[in-house]
ZAMARGU-4260 file (C-alpha; in steps of 0.2 Angstrom, whole numbers, plus 5000, padded with zeros to 4 digits):
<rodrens>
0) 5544/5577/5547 | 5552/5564/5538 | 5555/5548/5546 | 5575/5543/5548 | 5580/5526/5539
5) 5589/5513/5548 | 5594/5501/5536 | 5584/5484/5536 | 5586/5465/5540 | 5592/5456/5524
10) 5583/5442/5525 | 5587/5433/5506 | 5601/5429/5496 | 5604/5440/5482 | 5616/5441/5470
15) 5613/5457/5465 | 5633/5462/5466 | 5629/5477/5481 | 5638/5478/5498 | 5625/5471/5511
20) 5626/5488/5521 | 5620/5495/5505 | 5607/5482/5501 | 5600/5487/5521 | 5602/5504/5518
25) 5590/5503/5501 | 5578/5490/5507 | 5573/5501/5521 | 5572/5519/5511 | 5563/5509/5499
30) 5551/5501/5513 | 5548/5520/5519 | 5543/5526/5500 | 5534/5509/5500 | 5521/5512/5515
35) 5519/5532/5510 | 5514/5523/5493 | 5503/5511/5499 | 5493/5527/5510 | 5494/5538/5496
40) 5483/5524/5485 | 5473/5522/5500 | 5467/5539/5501 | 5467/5544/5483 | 5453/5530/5482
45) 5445/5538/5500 | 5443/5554/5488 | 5437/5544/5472 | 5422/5538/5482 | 5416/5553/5492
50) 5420/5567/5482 | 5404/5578/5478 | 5401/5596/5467 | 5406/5603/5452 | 5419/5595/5443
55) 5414/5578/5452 | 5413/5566/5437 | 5432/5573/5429 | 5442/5573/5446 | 5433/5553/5450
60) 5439/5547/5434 | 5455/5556/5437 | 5459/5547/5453 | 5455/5530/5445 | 5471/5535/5434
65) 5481/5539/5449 | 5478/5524/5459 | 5480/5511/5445 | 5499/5521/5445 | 5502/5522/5460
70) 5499/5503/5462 | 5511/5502/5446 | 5524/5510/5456 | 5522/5502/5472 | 5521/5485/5466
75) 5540/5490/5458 | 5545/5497/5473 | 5541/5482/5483 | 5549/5471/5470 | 5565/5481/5470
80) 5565/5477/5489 | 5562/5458/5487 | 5577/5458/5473 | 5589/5465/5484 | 5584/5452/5497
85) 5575/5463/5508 | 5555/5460/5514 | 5543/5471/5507 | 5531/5479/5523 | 5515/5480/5515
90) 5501/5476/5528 | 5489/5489/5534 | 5498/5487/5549 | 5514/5490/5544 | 5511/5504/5533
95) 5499/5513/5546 | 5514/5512/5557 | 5528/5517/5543 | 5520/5533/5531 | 5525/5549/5534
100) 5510/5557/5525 | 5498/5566/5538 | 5481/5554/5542 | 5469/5560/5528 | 5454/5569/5534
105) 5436/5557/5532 | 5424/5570/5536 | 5426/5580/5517 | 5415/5578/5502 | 5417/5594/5493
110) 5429/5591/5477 | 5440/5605/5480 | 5443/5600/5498 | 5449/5584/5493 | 5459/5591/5479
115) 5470/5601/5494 | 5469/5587/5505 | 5478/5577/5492 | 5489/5591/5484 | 5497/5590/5502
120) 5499/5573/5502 | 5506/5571/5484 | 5517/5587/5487 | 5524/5576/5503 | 5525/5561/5496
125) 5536/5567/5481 | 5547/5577/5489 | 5553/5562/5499 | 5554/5553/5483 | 5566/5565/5479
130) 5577/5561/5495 | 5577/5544/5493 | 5583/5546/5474 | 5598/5555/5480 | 5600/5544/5494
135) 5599/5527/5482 | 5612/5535/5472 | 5626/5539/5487 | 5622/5523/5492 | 5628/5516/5476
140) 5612/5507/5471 | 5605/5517/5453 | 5593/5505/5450 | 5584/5510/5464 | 5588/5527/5460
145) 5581/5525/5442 | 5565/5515/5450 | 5561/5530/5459 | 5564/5544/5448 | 5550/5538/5435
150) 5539/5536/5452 | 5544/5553/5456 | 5540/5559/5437 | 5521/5551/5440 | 5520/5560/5457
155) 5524/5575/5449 | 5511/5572/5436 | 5499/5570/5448 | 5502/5584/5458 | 5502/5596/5441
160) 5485/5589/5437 | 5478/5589/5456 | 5483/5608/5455 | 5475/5613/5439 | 5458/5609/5445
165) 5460/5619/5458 | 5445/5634/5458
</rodrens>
């Protein structure tokens, strides 16, 4: 279940021209895609390095692609937050509290049992994308929006690929 977002502390001046309440409302949907981002690297890399079986060698070099974009897309998602005068929550502590993604299991090795694993997690994780876009933009802040959508169009990218090695 999807997490409600309360709009967040500004704590810097901006001069981005965007009302304050929208500012809030951003820097805390942002902060929510930020810590399911932050998780979603996290356990992509728990997969790289216990996966086993066949097809080991293609789906652990595929992963090393997905974490460098996820980190891409989180360090723009963070930024966005710090433009807009918000502060980006990026601890482990702070993102163990925040994600919405369902704890990973650490007890898999074989390849296609991390493949599920993640094609959940990625499924989950776009889709929310996708809620913050349309939130962004009745908030009145496309740049956010825009930000989101290419993070979405990796997600989905992922997810096409995490699927096709499916058995």
């Amino acid at each position: 279940m999807a997490k409600t977002s309360a709009p967040a502390k500004i704590v810097k001046s901006s001069r981005i021209e965007l009302a304050s309440n929208t500012k809030a409302k951003v820097v805390g949907l942002l902060n929510e895609r930020l810590a399911d981002g932050i998780d979603l690297a996290l356990v992509t890399k728990q997969a790289h390095w216990n996966l086993k079986g066949p097809g080991f060698i293609g789906v652990h070099l595929m992963l090393d692609g997905f974490r460098a974009d996820l980190d891409e897309h989180v360090d723009t998602v963070a930024e966005r937050i710090a433009q807009l005068g918000g502060i980006a929550l990026g601890t482990v502590q702070t993102t163990a509290d925040a994600t919405s993604l369902k704890p990973y299991p650490t007890d898999i090795v074989p390849v296609q049992d991390h493949l599920k694993a993640l094609i959940e997690r990625y499924a989950d994780a776009g889709n929310k994308v996708r809620e913050a876009i349309d939130a962004c933009d009745e908030a009145g802040d496309a740049d956010s929006a825009d930000i989101l959508t290419a993070y979405s169009r990796m997600l989905d990218k992922s997810l096409w690929f995490l699927q096709s090695n499916l058995a």
